[in-house]
VEXDREN-2710 file (C-alpha; in Angstrom, 1 decimal):
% VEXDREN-2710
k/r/px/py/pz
1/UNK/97.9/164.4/135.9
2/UNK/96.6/164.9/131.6
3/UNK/100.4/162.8/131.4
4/UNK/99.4/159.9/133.6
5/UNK/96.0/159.8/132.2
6/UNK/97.5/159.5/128.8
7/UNK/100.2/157.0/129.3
8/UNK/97.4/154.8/130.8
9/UNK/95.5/154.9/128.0
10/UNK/98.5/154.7/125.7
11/UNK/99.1/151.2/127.7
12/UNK/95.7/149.7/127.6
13/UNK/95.3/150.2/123.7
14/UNK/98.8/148.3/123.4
15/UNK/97.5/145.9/125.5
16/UNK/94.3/145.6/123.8
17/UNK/96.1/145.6/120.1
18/UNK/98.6/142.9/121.2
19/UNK/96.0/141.0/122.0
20/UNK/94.3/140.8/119.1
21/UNK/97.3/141.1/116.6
22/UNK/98.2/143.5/114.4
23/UNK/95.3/146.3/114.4
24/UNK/97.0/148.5/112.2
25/UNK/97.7/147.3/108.4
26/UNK/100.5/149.5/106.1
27/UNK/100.3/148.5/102.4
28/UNK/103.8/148.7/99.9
29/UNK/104.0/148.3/96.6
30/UNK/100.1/147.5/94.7
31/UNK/98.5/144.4/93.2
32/UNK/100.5/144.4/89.8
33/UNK/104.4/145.3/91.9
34/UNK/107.1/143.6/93.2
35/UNK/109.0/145.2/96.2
36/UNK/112.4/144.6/96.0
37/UNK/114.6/145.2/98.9
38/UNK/118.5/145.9/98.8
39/UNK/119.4/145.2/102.8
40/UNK/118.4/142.8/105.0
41/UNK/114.8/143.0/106.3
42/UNK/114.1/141.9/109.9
43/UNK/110.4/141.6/110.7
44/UNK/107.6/138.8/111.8
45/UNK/107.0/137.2/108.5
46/UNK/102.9/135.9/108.0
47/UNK/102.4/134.3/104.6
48/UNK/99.7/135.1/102.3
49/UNK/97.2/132.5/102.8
50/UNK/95.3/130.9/99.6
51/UNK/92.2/128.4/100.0
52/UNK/94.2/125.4/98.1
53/UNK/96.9/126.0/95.6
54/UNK/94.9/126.2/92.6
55/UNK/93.8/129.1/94.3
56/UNK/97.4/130.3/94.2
57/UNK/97.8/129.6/90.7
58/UNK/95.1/132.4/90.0
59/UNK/97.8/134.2/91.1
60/UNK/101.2/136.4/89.8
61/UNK/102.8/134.5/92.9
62/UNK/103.0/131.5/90.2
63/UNK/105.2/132.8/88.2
64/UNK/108.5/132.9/90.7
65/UNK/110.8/130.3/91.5
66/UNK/110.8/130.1/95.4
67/UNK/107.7/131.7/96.1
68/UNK/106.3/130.8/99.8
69/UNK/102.4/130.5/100.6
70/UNK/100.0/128.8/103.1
71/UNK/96.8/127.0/101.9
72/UNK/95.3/124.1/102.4
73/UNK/96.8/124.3/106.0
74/UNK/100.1/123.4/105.0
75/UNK/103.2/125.6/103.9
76/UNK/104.3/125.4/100.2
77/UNK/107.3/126.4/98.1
78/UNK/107.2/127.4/94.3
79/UNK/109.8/124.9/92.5
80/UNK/112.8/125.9/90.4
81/UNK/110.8/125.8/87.4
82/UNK/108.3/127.9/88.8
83/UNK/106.0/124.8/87.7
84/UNK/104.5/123.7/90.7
85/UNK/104.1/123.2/94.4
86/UNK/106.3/121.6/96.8
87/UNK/104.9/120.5/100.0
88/UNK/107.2/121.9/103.3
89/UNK/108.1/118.7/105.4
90/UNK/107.2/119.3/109.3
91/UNK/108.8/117.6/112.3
92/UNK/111.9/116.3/112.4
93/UNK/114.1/115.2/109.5
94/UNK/114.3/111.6/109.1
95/UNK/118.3/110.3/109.5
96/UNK/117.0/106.9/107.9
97/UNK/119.0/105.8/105.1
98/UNK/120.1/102.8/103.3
99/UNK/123.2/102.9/105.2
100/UNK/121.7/102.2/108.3
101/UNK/118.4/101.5/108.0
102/UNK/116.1/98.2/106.0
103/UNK/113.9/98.8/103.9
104/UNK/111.8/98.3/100.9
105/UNK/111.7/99.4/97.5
106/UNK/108.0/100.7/96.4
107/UNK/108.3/100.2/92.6
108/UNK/111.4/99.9/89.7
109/UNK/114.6/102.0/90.3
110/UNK/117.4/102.6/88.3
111/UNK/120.8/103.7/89.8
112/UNK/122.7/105.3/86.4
113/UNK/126.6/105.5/87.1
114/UNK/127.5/108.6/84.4
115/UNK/130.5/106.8/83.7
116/UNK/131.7/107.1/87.6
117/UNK/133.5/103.7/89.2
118/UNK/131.2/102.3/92.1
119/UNK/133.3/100.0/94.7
120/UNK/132.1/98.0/97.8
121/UNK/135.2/97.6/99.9
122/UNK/135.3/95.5/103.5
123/UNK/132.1/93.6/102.7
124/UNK/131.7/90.2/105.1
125/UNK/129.3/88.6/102.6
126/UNK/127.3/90.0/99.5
127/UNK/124.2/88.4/98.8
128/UNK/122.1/88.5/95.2
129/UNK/119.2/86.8/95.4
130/UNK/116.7/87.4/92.7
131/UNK/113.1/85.9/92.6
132/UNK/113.6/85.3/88.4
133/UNK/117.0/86.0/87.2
134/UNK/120.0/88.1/87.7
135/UNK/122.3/89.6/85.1
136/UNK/125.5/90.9/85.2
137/UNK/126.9/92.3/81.7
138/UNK/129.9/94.8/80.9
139/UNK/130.4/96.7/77.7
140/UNK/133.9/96.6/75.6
141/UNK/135.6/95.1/78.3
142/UNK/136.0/92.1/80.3
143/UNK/134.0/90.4/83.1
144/UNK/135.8/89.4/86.0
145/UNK/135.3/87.2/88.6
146/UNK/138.0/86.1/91.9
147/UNK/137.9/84.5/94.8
148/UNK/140.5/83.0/96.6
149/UNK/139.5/79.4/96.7
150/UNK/137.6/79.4/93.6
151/UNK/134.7/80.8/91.6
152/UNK/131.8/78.8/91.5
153/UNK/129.2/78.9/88.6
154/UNK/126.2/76.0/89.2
155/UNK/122.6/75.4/89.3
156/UNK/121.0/74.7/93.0
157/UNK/119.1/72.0/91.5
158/UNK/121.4/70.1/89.0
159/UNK/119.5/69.3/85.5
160/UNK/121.3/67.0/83.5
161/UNK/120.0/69.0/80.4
162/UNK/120.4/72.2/81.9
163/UNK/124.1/73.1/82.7
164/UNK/126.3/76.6/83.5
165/UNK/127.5/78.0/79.7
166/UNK/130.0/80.1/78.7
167/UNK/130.1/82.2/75.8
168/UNK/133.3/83.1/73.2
169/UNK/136.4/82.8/75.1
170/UNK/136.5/81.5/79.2
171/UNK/140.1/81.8/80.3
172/UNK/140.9/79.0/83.5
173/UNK/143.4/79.7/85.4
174/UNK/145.0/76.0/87.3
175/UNK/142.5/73.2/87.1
176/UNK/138.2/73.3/87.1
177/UNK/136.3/70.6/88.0
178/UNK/133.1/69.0/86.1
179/UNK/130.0/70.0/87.2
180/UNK/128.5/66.9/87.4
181/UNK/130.2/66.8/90.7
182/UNK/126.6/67.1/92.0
183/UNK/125.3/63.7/90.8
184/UNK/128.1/61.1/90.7
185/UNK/130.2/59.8/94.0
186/UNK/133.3/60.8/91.4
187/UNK/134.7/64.0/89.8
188/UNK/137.0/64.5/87.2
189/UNK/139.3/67.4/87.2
190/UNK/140.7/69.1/84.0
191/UNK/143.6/71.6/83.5
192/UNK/143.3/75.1/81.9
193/UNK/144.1/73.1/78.5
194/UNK/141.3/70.9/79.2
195/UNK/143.2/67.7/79.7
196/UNK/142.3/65.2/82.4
197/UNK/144.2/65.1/85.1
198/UNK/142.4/63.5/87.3
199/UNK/139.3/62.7/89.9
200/UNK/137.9/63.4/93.2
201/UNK/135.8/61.0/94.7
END
């Protein structure tokens, strides 16, 4: 009967402390120690929790890389530098990239190849439009453009004044044709030496 009696009571005080968490605290290591463990360690993991993370920089948990607390209600990781505090993303991760999803830049990038070759292979059409201007410049080498029934180089809205230069050396291969192509019923055509050889009308 003194059994029974005590594995009742053995129950209802696990019942009772399940309920209201852990009654029964265990302290390791003190204030000014780091425990280190050399095997796993399986267990229910609660963070320490600060008010904000300024309250966290009061503490020696600053100084590690990696370091994991709650405050502010959110969960935060020390960064590699042991610098700062890295907000923990919740939800799902977001699968949205510029591969498959629009978007819109929120201020000046800068994409810096290190020297590495960047290709875009099985394009339909590749569109630049540029609210001022656009530049494309090379270094040492040579600019190329092909297409494989012609390159053109024009201003939307001709300006007799205001015509498509070219700088030092501009190779042609076959014939070009004059610009002015955009004001006059008739075109003249000139070869790669730049004789006439003839017009378009």
């Amino acid at each position: 009967m003194k059994k029974l009696l005590l594995f009742v009571l053995a129950f209802v005080m696990f019942k009772v402390g399940y309920s209201q968490g852990y009654p029964i605290q265990q302290f390791i290591g003190a204030d000014s120690a780091i425990v280190t463990s050399k095997g796993a360690m399986q267990s229910r993991f609660v963070n320490v929790v600060f008010a904000d993370t300024t309250a966290a920089n009061s503490q020696r948990i600053k100084q590690y890389p990696g370091a994991m607390i709650y405050a502010s209600g959110k969960m935060w990781v020390r960064n590699t530098t042991a610098t700062g505090w890295t907000e923990l993303a919740y939800g799902p991760i977001s699968t949205s990239n510029i591969y498959n999803s629009d978007g819109t830049l929120t201020g000046d990038r800068t994409l810096s190849g290190n020297n590495f070759e960047l290709a875009f292979n099985n394009i339909s059409i590749f569109d630049l439009n540029a609210n001022n201007s656009a530049s494309i410049s090379q270094g040492n080498q040579y600019l190329q453009l092909m297409g494989d029934t012609g390159v053109f180089a024009r201003r939307v809205t001709y300006n007799t004044n205001l015509g498509s230069s070219f700088t030092k050396h501009s190779l042609v291969d076959k014939n070009y044709v004059d610009s002015s192509i955009l004001s006059v019923p008739s075109t003249n055509i000139y070869n790669s030496d730049g004789a006439l050889t003839g017009t378009v009308s």
